[in-house]
N, C-alpha and C positions, 0 to 999 in steps of 0.2 A: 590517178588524180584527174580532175574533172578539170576540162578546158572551159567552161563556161566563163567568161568573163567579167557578163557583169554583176555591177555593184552588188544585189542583192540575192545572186548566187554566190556570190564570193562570200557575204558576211556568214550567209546557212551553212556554207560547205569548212567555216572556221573552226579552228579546233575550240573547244568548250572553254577553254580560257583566256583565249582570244576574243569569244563571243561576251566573256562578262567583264573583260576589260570595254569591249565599246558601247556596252549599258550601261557599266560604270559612267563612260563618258558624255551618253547619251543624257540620264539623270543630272550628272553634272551641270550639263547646257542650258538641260530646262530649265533648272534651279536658279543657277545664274540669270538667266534672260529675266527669270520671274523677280529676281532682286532686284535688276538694271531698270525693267518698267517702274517698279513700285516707289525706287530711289526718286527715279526719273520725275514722278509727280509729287512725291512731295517734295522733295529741294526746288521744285518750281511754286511750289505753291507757298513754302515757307520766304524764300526772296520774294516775291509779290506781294506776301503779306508785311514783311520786312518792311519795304518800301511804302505801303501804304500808312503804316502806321508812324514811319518816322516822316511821311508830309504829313501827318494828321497832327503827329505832336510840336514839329516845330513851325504848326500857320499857328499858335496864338492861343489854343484852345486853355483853359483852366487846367492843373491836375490834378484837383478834382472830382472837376466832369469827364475830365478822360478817363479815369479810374470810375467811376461810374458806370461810363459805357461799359467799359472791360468785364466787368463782376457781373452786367447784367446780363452779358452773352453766357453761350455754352463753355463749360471750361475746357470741355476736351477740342472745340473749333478754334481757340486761342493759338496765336504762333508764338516761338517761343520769345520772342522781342518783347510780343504783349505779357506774357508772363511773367519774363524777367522786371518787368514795369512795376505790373501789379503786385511780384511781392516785393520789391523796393519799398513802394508807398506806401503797401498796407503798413509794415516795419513801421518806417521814417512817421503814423500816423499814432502807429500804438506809443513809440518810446516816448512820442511828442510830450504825449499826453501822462505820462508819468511825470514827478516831480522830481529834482536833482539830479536831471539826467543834464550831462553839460550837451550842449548844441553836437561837438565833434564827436562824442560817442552816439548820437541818434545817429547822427548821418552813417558814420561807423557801421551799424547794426544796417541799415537796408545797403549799404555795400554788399555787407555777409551775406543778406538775403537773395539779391541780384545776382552774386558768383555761385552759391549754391542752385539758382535756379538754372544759370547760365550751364553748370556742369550737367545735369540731369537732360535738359532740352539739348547740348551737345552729343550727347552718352545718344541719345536716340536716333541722332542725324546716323552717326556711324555703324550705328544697329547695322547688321550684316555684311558690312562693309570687309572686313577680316575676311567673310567666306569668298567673296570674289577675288582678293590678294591671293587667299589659298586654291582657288582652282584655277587662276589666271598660274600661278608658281608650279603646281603638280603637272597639273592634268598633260603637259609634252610630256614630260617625263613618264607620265601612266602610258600613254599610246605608245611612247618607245620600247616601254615592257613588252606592250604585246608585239610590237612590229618584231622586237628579238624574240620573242617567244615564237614568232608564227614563222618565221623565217629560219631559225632552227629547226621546225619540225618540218620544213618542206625538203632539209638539206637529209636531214637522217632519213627520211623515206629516199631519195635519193639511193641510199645505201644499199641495198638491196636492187641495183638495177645496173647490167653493165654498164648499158649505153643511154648515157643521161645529154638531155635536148632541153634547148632553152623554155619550147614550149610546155615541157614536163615540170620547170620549176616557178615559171610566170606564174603560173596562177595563185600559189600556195604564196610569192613574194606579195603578188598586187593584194591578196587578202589583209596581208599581216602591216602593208601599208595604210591600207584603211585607218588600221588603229592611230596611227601618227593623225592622217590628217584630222580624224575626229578628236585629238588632242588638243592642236592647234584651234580647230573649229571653237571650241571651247573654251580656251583661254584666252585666242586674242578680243573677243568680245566684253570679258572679265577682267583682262589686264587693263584695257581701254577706259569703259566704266569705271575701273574702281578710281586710275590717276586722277578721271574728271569729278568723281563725286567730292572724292578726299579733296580737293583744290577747293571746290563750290562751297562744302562745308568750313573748310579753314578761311575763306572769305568772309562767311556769315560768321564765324566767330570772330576776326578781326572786326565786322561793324559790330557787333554785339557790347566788343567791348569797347568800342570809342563811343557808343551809344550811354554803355553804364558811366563811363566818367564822366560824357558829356551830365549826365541825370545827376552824377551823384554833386557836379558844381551848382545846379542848381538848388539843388534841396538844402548844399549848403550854406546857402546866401538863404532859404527859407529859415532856418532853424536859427542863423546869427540872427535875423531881423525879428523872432519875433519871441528871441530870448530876453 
């Protein structure tokens, strides 16, 4: 058994399933990381756009001209605030304009519209959100596989040796610890992330939905007045 210590003799001299427990873990990480950046910007970009649009809709402006703007941009740059907006009002424009619709079912129909758009722009915030619960929750557990597995096979070669010395089993223990910390490596970054995103997305849902009540009492003071 090879006394070399460090880190990247220890991982080569691993037993071969020890080895693909910490690529397992490795893959895990990046994957993770690359979910926490991509989170990271749009939940920044969809709050800022949040914000912008609800000073834009309560300085004054028509709804309209705000729905106007909205249609004439790109649909896929729209946040999901604006969305939920635009098919509110496009609804509340169509039913308008049909005959023997009573006022409380228009308003009715762009609610439906605003919760269905609401689900869908929700549905995308937590887009991958599950994989980071799931490797923040495994991935200790995957590295303490291997740390038992790699630590067992240091004891059984033991077996074969009368005279066994701490520095004859260090090595084969500090390899199969690797596994752990690149466990932890891995999921406290994923356990972290996900509490924060899930939090930031249940916020933006909370204003989401005091925004569509707020909308849908206005439309409904439109629809009395100009029934």
């Amino acid at each position: 058994m090879s006394t070399d210590m460090s880190l990247i003799a220890l991982v080569l001299e691993a037993s071969l399933l020890v080895q693909l427990v910490m690529l397992l873990l490795l893959l895990a990480s990046v994957a993770s990381w690359a979910v926490i950046l991509q989170k990271r910007k749009l939940l920044g970009d969809i709050s800022s756009a949040t914000e912008a649009f609800e000073e834009r809709f309560w300085s004054g402006t028509e709804l309209s001209t705000l729905y106007q703007e909205i249609t004439a941009r790109d649909e896929k740059k729209l946040s999901g605030i604006e969305r939920m907006f635009e098919a509110g009002f496009r609804e509340f424009v169509r039913l308008r304009k049909q005959r023997g619709i009573p006022p409380a079912d228009v308003v009715k129909g762009a609610e439906r519209a605003m919760h269905i758009t609401q689900v869908r722009e929700v549905d995308r915030l937590e887009e991958h959100l599950p994989f980071l619960a799931t490797v923040g929750s495994t991935s200790p557990y995957v590295g303490l596989f291997g740390t038992v597995w790699g630590i067992m096979n240091s004891f059984r070669a033991l077996g074969n040796v009368q005279h066994a010395t701490l520095a004859m089993v260090a090595p084969g223990i500090a390899e199969a610890l690797i596994a752990t910390a690149m466990g932890l490596f891995a999921a406290i970054p994923a356990v972290i992330a996900y509490n924060r995103y899930a939090n930031q997305v249940e916020r933006l849902e909370t204003r989401w939905d005091t925004f569509a009540d707020e909308f849908s009492s206005i439309l409904q003071r439109h629809a009395h007045a100009e029934a």
